[in-house]
C-alpha positions in Angstrom: -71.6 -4.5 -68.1 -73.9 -3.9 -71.5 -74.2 -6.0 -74.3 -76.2 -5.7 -77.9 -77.3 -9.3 -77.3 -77.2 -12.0 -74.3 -77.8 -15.3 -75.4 -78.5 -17.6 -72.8 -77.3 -21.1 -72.9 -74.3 -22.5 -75.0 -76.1 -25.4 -76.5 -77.0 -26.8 -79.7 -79.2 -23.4 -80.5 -77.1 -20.9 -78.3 -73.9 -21.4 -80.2 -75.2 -21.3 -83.5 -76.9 -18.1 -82.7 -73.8 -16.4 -80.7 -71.4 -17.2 -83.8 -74.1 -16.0 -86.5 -74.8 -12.7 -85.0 -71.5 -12.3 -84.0 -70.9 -12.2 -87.9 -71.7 -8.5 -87.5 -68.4 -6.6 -85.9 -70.3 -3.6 -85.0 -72.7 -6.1 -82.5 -70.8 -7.6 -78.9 -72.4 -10.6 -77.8 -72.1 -12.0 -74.7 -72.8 -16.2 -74.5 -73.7 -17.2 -71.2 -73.4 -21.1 -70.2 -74.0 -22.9 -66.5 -71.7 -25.5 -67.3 -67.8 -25.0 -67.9 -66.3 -24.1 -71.4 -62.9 -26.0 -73.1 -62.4 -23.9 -75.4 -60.1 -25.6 -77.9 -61.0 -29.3 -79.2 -57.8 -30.3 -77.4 -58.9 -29.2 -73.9 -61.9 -31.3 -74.1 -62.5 -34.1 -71.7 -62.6 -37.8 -73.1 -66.3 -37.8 -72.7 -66.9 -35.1 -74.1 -64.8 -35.6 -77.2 -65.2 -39.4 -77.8 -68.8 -39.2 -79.6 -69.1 -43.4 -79.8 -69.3 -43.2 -75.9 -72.7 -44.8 -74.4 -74.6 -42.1 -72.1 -74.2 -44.9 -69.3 -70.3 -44.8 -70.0 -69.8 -40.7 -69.3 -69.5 -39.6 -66.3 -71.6 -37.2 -64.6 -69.5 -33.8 -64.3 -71.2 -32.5 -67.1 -74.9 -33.5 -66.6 -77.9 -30.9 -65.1 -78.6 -34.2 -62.8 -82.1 -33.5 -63.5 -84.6 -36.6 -62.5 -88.3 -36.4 -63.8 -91.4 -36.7 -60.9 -93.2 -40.6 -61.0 -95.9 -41.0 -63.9 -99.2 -43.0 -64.3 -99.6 -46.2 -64.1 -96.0 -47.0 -62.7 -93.7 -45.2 -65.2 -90.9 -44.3 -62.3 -88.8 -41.3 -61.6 -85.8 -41.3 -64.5 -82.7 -39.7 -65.2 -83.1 -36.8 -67.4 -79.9 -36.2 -69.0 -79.1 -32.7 -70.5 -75.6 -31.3 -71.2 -74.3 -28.7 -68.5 -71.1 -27.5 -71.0 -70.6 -25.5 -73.5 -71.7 -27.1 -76.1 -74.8 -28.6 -74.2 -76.5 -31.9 -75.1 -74.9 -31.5 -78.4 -71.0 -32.2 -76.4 -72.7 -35.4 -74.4 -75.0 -37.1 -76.7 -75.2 -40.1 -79.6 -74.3 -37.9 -82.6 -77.4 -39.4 -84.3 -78.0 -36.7 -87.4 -81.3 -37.1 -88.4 -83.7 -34.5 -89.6 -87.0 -35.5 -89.4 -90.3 -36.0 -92.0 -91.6 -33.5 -94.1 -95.0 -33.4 -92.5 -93.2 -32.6 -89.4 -92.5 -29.1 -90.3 -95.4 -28.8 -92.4 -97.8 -29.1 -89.2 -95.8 -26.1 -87.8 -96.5 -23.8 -90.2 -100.5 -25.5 -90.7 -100.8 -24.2 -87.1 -100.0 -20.6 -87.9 -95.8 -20.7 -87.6 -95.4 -19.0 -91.3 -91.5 -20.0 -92.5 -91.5 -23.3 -90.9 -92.6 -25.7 -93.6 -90.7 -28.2 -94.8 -90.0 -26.2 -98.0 -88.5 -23.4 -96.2 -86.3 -25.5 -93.6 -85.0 -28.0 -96.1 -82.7 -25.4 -98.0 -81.3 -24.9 -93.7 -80.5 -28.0 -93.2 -79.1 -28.4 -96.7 -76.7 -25.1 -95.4 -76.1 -26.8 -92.1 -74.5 -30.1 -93.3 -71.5 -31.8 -95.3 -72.6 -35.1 -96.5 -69.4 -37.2 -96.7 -71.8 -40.1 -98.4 -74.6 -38.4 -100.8 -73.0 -35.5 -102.4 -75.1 -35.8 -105.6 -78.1 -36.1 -103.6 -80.3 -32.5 -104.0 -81.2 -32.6 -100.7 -78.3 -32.5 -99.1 -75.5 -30.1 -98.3 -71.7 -30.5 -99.2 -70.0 -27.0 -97.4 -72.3 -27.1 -94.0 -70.5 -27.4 -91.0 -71.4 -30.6 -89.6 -70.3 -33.2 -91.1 -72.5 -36.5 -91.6 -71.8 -39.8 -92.4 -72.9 -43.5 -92.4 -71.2 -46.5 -91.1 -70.2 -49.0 -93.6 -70.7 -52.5 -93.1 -67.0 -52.9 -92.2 -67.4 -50.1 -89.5 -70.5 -51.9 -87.9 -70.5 -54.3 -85.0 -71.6 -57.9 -85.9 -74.9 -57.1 -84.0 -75.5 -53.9 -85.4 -75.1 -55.7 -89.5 -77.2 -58.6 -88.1 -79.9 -56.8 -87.0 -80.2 -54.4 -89.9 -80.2 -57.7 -92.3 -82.7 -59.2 -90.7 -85.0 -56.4 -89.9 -84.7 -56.4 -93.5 -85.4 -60.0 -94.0 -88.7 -59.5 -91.7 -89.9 -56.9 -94.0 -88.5 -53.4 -93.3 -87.3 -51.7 -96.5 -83.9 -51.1 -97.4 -82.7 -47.9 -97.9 -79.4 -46.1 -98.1 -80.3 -42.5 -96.3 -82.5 -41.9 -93.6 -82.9 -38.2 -94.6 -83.8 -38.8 -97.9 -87.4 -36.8 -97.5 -90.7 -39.1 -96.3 -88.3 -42.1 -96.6 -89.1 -45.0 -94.0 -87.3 -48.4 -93.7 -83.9 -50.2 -92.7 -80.7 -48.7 -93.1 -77.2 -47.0 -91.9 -77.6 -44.3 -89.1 -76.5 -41.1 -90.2 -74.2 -39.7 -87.4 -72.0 -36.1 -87.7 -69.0 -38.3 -85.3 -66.0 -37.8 -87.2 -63.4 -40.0 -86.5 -64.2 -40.8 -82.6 -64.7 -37.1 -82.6 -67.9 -35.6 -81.4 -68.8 -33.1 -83.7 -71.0 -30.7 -81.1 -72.0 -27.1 -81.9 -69.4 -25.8 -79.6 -66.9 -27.5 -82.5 -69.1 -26.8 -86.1 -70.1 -23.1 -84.5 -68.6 -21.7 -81.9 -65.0 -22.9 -82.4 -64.5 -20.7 -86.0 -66.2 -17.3 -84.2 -64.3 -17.5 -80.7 -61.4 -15.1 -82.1 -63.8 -12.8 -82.9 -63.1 -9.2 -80.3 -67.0 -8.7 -80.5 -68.0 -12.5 -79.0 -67.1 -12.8 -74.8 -67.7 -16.8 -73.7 -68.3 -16.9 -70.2 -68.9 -20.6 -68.9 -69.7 -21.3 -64.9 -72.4 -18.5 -65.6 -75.8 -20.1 -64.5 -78.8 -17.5 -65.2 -81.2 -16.3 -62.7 -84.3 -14.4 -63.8 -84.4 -12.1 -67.0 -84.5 -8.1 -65.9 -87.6 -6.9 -67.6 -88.4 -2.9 -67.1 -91.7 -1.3 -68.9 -92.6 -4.5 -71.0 -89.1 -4.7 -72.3 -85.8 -6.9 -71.4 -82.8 -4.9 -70.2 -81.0 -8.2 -69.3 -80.2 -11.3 -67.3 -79.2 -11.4 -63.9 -77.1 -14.8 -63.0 -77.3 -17.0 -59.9 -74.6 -14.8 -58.0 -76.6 -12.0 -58.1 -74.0 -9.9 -61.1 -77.2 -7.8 -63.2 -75.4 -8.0 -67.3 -77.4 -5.3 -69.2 -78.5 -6.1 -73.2 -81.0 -4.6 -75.6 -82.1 -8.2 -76.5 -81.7 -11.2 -74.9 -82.3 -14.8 -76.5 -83.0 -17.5 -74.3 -81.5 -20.7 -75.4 -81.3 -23.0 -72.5 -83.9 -25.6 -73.7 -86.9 -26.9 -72.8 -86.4 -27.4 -69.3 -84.1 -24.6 -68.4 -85.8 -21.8 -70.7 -89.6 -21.9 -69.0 -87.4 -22.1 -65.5 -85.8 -18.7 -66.7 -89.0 -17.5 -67.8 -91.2 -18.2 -64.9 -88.6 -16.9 -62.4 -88.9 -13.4 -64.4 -92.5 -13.4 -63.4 -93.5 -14.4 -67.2 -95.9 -17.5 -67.3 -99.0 -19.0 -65.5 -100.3 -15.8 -63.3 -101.7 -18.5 -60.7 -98.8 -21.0 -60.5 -96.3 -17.9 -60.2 -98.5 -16.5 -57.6 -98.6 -19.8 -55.3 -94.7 -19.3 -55.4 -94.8 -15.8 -54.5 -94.1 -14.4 -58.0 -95.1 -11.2 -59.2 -96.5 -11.7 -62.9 -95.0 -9.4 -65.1 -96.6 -10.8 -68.2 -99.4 -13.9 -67.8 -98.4 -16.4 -70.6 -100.2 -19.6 -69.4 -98.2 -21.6 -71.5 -94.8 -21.4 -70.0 -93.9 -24.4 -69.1 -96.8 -26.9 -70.2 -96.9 -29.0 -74.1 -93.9 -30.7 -72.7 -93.6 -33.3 -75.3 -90.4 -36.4 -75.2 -89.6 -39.2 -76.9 -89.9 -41.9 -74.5 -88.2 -46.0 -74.8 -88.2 -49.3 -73.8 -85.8 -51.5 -74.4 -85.4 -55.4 -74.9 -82.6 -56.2 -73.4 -80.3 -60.4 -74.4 -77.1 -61.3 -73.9 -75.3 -61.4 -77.4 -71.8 -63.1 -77.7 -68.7 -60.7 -76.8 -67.6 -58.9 -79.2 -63.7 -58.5 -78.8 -63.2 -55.0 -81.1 -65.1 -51.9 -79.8 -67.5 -50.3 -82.0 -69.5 -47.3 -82.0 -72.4 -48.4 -80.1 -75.0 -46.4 -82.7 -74.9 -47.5 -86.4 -78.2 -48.9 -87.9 -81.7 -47.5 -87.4 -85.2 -49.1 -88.6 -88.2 -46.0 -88.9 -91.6 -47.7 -88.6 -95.1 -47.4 -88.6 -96.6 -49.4 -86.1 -100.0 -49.6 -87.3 -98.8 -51.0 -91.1 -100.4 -47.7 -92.8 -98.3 -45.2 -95.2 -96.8 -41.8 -94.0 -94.0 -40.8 -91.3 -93.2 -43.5 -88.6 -94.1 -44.0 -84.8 -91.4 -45.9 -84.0 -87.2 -46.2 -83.9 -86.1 -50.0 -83.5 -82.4 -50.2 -83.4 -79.5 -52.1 -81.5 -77.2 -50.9 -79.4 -74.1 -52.4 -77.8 -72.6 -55.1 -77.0 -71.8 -54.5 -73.5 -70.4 -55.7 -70.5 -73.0 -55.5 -67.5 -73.6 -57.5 -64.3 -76.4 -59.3 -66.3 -73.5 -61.1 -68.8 -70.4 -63.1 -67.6 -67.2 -64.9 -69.6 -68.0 -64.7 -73.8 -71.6 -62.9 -73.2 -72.3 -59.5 -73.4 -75.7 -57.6 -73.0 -77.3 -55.8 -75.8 -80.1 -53.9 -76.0 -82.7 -53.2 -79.1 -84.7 -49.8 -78.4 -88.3 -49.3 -79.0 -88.3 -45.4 -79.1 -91.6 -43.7 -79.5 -91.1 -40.9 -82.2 -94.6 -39.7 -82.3 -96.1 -39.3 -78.9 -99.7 -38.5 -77.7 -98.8 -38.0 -74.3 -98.0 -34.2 -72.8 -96.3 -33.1 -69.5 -95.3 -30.0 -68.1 -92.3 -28.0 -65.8 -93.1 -26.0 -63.0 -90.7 -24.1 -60.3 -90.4 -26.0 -57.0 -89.3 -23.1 -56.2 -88.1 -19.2 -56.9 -84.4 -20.5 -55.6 -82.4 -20.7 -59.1 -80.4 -23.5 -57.2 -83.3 -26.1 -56.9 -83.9 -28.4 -59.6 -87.7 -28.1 -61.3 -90.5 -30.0 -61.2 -90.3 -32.2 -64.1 -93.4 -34.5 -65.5 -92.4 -35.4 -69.0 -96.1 -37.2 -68.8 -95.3 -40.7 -70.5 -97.7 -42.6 -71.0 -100.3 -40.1 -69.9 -101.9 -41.3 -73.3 -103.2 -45.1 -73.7 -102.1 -44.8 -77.3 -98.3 -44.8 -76.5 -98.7 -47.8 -74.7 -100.0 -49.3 -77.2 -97.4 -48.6 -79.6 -94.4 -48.8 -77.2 -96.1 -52.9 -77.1 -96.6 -53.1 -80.7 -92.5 -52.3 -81.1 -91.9 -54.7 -78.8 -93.1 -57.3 -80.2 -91.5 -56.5 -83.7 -88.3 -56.6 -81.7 -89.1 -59.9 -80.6 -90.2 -60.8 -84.1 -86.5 -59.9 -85.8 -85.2 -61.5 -83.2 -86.7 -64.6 -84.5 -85.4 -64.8 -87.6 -83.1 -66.8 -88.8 -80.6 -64.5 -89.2 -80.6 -63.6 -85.8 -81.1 -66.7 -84.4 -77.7 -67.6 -86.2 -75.9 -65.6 -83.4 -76.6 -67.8 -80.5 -78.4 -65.1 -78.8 -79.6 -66.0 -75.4 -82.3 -65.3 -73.1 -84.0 -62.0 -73.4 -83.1 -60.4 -69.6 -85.5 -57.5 -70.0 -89.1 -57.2 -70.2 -88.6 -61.4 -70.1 -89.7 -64.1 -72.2 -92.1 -65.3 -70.1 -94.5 -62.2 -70.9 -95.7 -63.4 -73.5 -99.7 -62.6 -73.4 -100.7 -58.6 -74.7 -101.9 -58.1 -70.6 -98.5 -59.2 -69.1 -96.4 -57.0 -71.5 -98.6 -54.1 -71.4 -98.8 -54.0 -67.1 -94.6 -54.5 -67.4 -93.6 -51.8 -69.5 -94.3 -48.7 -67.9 -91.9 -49.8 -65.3 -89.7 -49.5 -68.0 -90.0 -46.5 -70.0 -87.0 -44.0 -70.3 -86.4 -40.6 -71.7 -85.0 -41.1 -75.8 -83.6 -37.6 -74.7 -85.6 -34.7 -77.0 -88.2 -32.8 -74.8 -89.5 -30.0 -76.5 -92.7 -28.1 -76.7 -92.6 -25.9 -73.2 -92.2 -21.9 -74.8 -94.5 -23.3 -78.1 -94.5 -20.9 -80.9 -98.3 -20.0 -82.0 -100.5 -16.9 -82.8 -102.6 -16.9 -80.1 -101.4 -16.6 -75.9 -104.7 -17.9 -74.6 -104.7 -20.8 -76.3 -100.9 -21.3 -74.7 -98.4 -19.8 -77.2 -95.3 -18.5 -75.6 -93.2 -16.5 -78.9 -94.4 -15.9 -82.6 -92.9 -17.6 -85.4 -89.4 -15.3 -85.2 -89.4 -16.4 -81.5 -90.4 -12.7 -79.8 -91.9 -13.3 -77.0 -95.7 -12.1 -76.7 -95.5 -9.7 -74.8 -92.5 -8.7 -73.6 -90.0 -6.3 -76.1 -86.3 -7.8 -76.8 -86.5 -11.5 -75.6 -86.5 -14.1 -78.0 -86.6 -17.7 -77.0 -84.9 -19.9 -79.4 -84.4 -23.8 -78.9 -86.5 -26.9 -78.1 -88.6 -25.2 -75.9 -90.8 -23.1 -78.9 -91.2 -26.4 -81.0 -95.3 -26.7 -81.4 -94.9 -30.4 -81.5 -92.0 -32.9 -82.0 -90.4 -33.9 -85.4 -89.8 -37.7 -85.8 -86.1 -37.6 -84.8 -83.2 -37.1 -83.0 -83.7 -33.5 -82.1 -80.2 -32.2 -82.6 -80.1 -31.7 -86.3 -83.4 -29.8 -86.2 -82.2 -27.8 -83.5 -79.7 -26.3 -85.1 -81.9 -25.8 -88.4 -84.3 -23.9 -85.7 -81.0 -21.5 -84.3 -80.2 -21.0 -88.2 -83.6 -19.8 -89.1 -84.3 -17.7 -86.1 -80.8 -16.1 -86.3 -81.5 -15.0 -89.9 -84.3 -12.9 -88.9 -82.6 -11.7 -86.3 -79.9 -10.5 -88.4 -81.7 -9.5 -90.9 -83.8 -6.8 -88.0 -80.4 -5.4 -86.4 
């Protein structure tokens, strides 16, 4: 079977881009996902649909299962959750909707990505978005599709309002709106859960385009190896051998899953393909390295129960760690209570992340091996830097620090279970932590966009791949470094940008 376009993976980027360029009746697009596909809100399993859900809470039947190799100095082998469904991460994760700084998109374009500064993406995410709280606000959006808004103090758990008081109390600004540009303080998470809704891109995107006769949805449709012929794709080829033909293909299975795609097509590193048996087809030594993650640690008390459930995601402090002006390294937030084995009777275990928003460190994905089937090689590289140890410490002792104020200390909160209150000297806390770091779930950086292939560029600035005619990559993957955020909301801001051009060339 022939298509105009494949777009390969139903996730945050792949649905936005299979309902845009849909829009045109005369193009059929064919959306490709590995996971299954519910195609009507009501079909949609409880843990998919509930968005106030904690990752630990969901079960597993819509996960890659994908677990990352040991790192330096201890960091262990962790969980990499990613969302195998259409909808991807964006069905399975905590709905946090935050855009990122200014300077973010800014060092995109300083690097040679013309169209990706903060001036051209704002007016995107301004079309992506419905701001149920800051309609008046010029820059945000009020007819997007996803909607956004903020928990109200009557809406938060008592240890979600405590800690945002007295992060506030300790010195962290107020503020009202975290995407309010270059703003950085304490304030209400902005989160596009409607309801207990999960507002994913299969809802705000796909859902409106699936009547359309030119858009086929196939779910349980896990891709191979792209079919490239004369420097040019001619389509996909999926796990069960079936060959789909396409003029162009976009690869949007993110930044794990796209380089796997690539490097299987014989398009990356001519020497790793070759000690796997690969015929290169183009030599992009990039594929697959400047993988870039938000890692966490956490601090981890028992809190007392809590007998109403709340959303476990609702306030957020931005920080820099270093005291200095200018976009934050840091997250601090609380999340839970919980029940755990840690907490008995009227105790419940809560934990206050440290996530580090502006890493040094760099890792990479490589093939284990050409069998589709067999999970990749995954180093996400925490802690590779000395620098992100140093800052992941530095959060942790602010946590600490909130915690002992008297606001705080007005819940009864008990002893800290995790990394314990008995490493208390710089040394102690430093050797202890990399024991403890976990993914903050936003790995990017493994197709980069850039001018230049020999300096490790994968796709221009539209996406096109160098070197190969008709295959775009658009998702995580071709981010040149990471914004300072949740990576959902800039995600699809990325799909919307690219699938203008695209549009705008067929």
């Amino acid at each position: 079977m022939s298509y105009d376009v494949i777009v390969v993976g139903a996730g945050s980027a792949g649905c936005v881009l299979a309902a845009r360029l849909s829009e045109d009746a005369s193009c059929e697009v064919l959306l490709l996902e590995a996971g299954p596909d519910y195609p009507t809100r009501e079909r949609l399993p409880v843990d998919i649909a509930d968005g106030t859900r904690l990752p630990s809470d969901r079960s597993t039947s819509h996960d890659w299962g994908l677990v990352s190799t040991p790192g330096i100095g201890g960091v262990p082998a962790v969980p990499l959750p990613r969302g195998r469904v259409v909808g991807g991460s964006s069905a399975v994760n905590g709905t946090f909707a935050l855009r990122g700084f200014p300077e973010d998109y800014d060092a995109w374009e300083a690097a040679g990505n013309q169209g990706w500064g903060f001036s051209d993406v704002l007016d995107v995410f301004r079309r992506l978005e419905t701001d149920l709280d800051f309609a008046d606000r010029p820059w945000h959006g009020t007819v997007g599709p996803v909607p956004v808004r903020r928990h109200p103090p009557t809406e938060q758990s008592v240890l979600a309002h405590t800690f945002l008081e007295a992060a506030q109390k300790a010195g962290h600004p107020p503020l009202a709106d975290h995407n309010e540009p270059g703003v950085v303080g304490a304030g209400p998470l902005p989160v596009n859960t409607l309801g207990r809704l999960r507002m994913s891109a299969a809802i705000t995107h796909l859902e409106p385009a699936r009547g359309r006769p030119n858009l086929t949805v196939r779910g349980h449709a896990p891709v191979d190896r792209v079919e490239v012929v004369a420097g040019r794709t001619r389509g996909v080829r999926l796990v069960t051998g079936e060959l789909l033909g396409a003029e162009l293909v976009v690869l949007s299975a993110g930044a794990y899953a796209s380089p796997g795609v690539l490097l299987r097509s014989g398009i990356g590193p001519t020497e790793d393909l070759a000690a796997l048996g690969v015929d290169t087809v183009t030599d992009l030594p990039g594929v697959g390295r400047n993988l870039v993650d938000h890692g966490l640690v956490s601090v981890d008390v028992a809190v007392p129960a809590e007998p109403v459930e709340r959303p476990n995601y609702q306030t957020m402090v931005t920080w820099r760690s270093d005291g200095g002006d200018g976009p934050p390294d840091l997250h601090l937030f609380a999340c839970g209570p919980f029940e755990t084995r840690r907490t008995r009777g009227d105790r419940q275990e809560a934990r206050l992340i440290v996530g580090l928003v502006d890493p040094a460190s760099r890792g990479q994905v490589q093939l284990a091996s050409t069998d589709p089937t067999t999970p990749l090689h995954i180093d996400p590289g925490y802690l590779e830097d000395r620098r992100d140890l140093d800052r992941l410490a530095t959060g942790v002792g602010e946590i600490r620090r909130i915690l002992d104020t008297e606001v705080l200390r007005s819940l009864a909160i008990g002893e800290e279970l995790s990394p314990g209150a008995h490493l208390t000297e710089d040394a102690d806390l430093r050797a202890a932590l990399p024991s403890l770091v976990r993914t903050y779930h936003h790995p990017v950086g493994t197709c980069r966009m850039g001018t230049d292939p020999d300096d490790g560029a994968v796709v221009d600035a539209h996406g096109c791949l160098h070197g190969i005619g008709g295959l775009v990559v658009a998702d995580t993957s071709i981010m040149p470094t990471i914004p300072r955020a949740n990576t959902n909301l800039p995600t699809l801001m990325l799909a919307e940008r690219i699938a203008g051009w695209l549009t705008a060339h067929t």
